[in-house]
OpenMM code with the backbone's topology and positions (N, CA, C; nanometers):
from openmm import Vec3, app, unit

residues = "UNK UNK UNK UNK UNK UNK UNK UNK UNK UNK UNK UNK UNK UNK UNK UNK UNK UNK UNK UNK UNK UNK UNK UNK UNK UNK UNK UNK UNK UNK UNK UNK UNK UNK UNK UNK UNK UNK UNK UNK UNK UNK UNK UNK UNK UNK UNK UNK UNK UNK UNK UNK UNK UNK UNK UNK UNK UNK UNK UNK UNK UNK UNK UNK UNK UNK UNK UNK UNK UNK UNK UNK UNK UNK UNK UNK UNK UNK UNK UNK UNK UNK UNK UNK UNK UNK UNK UNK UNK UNK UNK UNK UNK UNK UNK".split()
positions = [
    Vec3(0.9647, 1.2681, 4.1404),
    Vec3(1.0433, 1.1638, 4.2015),
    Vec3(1.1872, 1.1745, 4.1529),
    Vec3(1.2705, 1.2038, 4.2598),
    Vec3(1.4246, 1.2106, 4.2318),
    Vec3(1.4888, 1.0534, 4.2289),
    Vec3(1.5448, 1.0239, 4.1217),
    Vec3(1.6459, 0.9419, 4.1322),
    Vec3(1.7995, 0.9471, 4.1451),
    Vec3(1.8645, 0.8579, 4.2222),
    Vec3(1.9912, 0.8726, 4.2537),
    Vec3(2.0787, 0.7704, 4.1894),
    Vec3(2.1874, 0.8729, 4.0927),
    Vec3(2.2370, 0.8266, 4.0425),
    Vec3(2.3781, 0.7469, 4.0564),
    Vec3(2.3869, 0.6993, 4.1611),
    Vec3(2.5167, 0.6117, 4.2376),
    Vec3(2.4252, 0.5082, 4.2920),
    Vec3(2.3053, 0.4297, 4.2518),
    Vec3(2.2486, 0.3448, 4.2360),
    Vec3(2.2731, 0.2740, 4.1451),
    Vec3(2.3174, 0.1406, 4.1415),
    Vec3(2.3617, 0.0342, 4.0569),
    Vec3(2.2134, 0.0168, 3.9512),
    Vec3(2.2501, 0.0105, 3.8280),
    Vec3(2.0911, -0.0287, 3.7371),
    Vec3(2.0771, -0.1534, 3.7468),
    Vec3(1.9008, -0.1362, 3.7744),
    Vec3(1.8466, -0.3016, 3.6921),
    Vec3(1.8937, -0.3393, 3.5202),
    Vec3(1.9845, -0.4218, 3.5212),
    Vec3(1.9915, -0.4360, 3.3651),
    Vec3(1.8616, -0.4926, 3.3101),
    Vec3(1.7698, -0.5730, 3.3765),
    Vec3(1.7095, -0.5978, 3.2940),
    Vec3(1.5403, -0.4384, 3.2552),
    Vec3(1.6082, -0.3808, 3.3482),
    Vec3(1.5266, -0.2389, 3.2875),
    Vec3(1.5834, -0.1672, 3.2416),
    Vec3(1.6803, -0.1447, 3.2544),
    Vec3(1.7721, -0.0672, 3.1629),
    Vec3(1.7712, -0.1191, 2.9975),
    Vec3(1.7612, -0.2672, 2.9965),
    Vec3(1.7607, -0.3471, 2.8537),
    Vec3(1.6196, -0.2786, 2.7871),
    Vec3(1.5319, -0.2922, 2.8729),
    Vec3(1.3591, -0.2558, 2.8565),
    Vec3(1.4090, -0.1159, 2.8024),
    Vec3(1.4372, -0.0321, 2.9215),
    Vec3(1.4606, 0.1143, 2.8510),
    Vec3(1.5436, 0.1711, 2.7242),
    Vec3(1.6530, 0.0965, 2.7048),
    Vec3(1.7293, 0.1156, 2.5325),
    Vec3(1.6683, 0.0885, 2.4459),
    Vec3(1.5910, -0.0321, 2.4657),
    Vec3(1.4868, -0.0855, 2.3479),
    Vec3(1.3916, 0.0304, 2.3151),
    Vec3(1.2993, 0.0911, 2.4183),
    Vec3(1.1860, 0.1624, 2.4121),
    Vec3(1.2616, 0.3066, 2.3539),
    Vec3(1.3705, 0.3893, 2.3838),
    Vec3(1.4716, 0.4599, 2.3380),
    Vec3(1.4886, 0.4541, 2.2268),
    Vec3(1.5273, 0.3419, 2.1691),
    Vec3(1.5894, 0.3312, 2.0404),
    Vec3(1.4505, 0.3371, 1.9314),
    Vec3(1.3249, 0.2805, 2.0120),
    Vec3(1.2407, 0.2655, 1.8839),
    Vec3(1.1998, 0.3675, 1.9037),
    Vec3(1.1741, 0.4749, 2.0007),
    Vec3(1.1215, 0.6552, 2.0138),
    Vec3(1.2385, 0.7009, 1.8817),
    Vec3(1.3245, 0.6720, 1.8520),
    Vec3(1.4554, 0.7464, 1.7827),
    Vec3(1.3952, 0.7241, 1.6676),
    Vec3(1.4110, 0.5887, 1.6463),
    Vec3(1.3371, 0.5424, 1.4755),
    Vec3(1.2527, 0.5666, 1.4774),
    Vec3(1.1139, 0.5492, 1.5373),
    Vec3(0.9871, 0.6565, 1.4710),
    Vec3(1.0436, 0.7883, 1.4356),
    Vec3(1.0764, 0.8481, 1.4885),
    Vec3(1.0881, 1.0067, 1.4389),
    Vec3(1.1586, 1.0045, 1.3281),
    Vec3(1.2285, 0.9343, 1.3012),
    Vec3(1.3407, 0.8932, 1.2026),
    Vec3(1.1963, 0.9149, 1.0609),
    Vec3(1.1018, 0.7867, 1.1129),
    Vec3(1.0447, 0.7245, 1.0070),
    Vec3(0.9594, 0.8738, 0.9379),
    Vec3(0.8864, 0.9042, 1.0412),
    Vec3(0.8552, 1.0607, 1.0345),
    Vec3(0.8835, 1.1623, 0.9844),
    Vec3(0.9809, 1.1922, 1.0160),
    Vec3(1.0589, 1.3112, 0.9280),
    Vec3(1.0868, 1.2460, 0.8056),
    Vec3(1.1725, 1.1441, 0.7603),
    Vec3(1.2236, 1.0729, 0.6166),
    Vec3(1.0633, 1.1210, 0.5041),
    Vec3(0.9448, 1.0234, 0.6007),
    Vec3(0.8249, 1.0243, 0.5568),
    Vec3(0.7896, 1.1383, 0.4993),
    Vec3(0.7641, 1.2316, 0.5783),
    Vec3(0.7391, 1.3875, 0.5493),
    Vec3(0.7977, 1.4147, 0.4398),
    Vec3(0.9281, 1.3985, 0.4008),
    Vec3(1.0250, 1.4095, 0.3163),
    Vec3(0.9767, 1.4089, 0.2119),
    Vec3(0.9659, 1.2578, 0.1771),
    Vec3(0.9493, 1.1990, 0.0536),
    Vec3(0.8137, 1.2261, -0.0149),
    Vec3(0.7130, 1.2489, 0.0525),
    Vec3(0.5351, 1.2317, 0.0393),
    Vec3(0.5652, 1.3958, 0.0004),
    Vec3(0.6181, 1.4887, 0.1084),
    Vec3(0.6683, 1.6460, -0.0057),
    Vec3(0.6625, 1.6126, -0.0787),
    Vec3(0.8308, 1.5649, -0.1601),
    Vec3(0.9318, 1.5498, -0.2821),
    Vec3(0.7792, 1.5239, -0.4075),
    Vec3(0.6755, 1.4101, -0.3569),
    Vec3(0.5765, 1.3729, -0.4330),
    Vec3(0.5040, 1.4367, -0.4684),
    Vec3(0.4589, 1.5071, -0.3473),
    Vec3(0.3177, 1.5894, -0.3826),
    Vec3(0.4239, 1.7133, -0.4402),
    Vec3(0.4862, 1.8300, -0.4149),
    Vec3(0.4854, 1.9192, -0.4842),
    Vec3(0.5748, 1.8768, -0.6209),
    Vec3(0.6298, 1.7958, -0.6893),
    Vec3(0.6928, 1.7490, -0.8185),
    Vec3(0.5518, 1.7214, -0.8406),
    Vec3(0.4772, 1.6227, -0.8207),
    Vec3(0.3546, 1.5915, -0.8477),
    Vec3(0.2416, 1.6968, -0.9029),
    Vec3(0.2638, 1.7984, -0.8188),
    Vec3(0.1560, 1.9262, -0.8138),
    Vec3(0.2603, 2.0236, -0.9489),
    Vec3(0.3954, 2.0408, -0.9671),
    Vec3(0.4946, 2.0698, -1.0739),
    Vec3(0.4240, 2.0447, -1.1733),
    Vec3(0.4324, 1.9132, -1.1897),
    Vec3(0.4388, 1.8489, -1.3614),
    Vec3(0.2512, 1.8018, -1.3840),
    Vec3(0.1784, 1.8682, -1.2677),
    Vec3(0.0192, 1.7977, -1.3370),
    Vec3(-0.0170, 1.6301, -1.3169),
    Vec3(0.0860, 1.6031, -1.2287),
    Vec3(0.0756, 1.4310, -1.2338),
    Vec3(0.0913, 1.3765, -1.1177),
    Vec3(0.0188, 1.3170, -1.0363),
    Vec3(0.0077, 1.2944, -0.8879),
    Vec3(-0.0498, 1.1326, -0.9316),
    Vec3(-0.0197, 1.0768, -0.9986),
    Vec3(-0.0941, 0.9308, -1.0546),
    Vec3(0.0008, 0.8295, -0.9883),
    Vec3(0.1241, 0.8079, -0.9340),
    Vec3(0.1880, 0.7536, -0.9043),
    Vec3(0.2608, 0.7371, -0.7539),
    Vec3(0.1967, 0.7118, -0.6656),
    Vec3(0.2314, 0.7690, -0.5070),
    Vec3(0.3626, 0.6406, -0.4651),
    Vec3(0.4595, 0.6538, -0.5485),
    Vec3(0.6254, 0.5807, -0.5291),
    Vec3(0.6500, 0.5580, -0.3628),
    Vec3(0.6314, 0.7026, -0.2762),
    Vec3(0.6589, 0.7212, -0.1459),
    Vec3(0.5853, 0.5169, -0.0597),
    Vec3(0.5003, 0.5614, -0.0817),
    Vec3(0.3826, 0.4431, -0.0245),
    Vec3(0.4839, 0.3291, -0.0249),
    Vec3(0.5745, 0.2999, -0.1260),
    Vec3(0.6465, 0.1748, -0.0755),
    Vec3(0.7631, 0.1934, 0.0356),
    Vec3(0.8169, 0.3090, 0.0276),
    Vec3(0.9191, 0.3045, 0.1329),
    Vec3(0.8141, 0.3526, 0.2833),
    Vec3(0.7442, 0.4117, 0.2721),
    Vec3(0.6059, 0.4178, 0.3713),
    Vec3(0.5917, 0.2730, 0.4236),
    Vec3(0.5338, 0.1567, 0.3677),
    Vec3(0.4613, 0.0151, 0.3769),
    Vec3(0.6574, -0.0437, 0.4645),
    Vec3(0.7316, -0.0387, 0.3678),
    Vec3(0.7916, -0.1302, 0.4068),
    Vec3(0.8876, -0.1202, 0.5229),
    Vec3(0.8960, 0.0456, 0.5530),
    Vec3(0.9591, 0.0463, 0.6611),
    Vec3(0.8487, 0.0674, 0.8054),
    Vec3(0.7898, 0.0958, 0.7378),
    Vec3(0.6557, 0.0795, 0.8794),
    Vec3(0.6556, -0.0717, 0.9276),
    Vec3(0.6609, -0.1616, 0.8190),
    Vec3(0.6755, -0.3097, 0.8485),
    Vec3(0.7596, -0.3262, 0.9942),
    Vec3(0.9264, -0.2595, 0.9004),
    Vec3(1.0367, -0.2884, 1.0172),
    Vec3(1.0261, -0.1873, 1.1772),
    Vec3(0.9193, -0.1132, 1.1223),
    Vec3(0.9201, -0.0142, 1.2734),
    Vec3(0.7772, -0.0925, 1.3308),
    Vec3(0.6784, -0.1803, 1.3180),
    Vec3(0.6246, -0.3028, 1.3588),
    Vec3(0.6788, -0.3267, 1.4418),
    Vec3(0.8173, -0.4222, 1.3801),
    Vec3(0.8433, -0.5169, 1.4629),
    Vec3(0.9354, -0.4713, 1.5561),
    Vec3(0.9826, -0.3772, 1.5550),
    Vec3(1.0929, -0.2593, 1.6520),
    Vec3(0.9855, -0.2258, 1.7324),
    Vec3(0.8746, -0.1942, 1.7519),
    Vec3(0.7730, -0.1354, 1.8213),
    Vec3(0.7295, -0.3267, 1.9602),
    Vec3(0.6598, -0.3583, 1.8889),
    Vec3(0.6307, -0.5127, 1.9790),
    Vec3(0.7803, -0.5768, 2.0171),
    Vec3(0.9050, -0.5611, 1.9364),
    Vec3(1.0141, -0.6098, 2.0468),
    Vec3(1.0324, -0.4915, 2.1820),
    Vec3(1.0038, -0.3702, 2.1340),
    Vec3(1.0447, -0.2778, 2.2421),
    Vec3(0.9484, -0.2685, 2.3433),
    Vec3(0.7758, -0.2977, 2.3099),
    Vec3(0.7300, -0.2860, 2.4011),
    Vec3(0.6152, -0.4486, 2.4564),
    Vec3(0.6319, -0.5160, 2.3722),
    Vec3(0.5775, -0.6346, 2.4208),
    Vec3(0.6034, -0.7295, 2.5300),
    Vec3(0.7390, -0.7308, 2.5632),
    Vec3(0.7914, -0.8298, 2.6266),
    Vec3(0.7919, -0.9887, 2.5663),
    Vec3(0.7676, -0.9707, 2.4885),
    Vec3(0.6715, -1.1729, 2.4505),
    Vec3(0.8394, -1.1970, 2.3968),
    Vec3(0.9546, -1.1388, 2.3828),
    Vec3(1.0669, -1.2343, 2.3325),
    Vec3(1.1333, -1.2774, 2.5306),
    Vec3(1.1076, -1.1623, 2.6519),
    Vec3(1.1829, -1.1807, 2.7418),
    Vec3(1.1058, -1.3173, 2.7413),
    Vec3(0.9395, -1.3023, 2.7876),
    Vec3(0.8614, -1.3892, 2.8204),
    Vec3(0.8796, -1.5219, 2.8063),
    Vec3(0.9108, -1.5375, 2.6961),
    Vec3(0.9653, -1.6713, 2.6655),
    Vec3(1.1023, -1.7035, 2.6910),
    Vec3(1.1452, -1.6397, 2.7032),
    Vec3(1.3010, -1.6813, 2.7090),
    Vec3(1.2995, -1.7502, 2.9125),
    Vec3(1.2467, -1.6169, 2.9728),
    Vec3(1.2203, -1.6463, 3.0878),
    Vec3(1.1468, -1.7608, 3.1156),
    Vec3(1.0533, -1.7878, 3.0572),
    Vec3(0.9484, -1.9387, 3.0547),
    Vec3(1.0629, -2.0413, 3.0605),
    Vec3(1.1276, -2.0416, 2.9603),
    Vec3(1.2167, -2.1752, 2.8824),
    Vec3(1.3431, -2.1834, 2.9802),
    Vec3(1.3895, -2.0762, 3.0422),
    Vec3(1.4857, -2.0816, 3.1716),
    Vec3(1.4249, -2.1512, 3.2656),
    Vec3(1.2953, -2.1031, 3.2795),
    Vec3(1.2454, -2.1546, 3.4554),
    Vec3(1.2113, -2.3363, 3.3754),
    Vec3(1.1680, -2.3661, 3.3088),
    Vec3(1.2136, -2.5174, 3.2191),
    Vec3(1.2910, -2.5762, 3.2681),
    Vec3(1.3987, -2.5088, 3.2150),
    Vec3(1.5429, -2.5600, 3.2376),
    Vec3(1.5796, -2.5880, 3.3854),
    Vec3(1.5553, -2.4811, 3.4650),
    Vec3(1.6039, -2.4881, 3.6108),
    Vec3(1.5158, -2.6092, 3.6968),
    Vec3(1.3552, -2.6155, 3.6306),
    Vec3(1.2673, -2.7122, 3.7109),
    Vec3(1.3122, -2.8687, 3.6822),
    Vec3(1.3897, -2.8754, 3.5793),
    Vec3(1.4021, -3.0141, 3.5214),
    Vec3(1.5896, -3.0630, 3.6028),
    Vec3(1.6647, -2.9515, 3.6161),
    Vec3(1.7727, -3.0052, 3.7111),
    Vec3(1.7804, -3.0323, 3.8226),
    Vec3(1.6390, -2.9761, 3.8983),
    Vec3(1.6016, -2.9881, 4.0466),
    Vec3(1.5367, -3.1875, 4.0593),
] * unit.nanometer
topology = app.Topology()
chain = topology.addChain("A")
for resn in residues:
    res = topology.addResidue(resn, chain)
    for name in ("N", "CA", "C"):
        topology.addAtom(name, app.Element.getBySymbol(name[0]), res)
């Protein structure tokens, strides 16, 4: 399917699509960093005889947290949902 690009965008899919964009960017982000660090561990770890201490696991836990909630804003809808709910509110109560 060809799209044509001298077609005006839906902003509100276009909004949908930066969101879903941006959190594809930060996973990989989280991914590669991840990879990184869990290395840096295991082979220093596998170095010195001492693998007793897995440090990585907190920057693991806590940014997985923030890629959570980057994940359900980008693909849930439940912040438009409501916002849209609480508009159509608003508009039924001036009629």
């Amino acid at each position: 399917m060809e799209t044509n690009n001298t077609q005006p965008k839906d902003e509100k899919l276009w909004k949908i699509a930066r969101k879903r964009a941006e959190f594809k960017k930060h996973l990989l982000t989280y991914v590669i960093v991840n990879i990184f660090l869990w290395g840096l561990w295991l082979f220093g770890g596998l170095r010195h005889g001492d693998l007793s201490f897995p440090w990585p696991a907190f920057v693991s836990f806590g940014w997985g947290i923030g890629l959570a909630f980057n994940y359900i804003g980008a693909y849930s809808g439940i912040k438009d949902t409501l916002t849209e709910r609480e508009y159509q509110k608003l508009i039924n109560k001036q009629n």
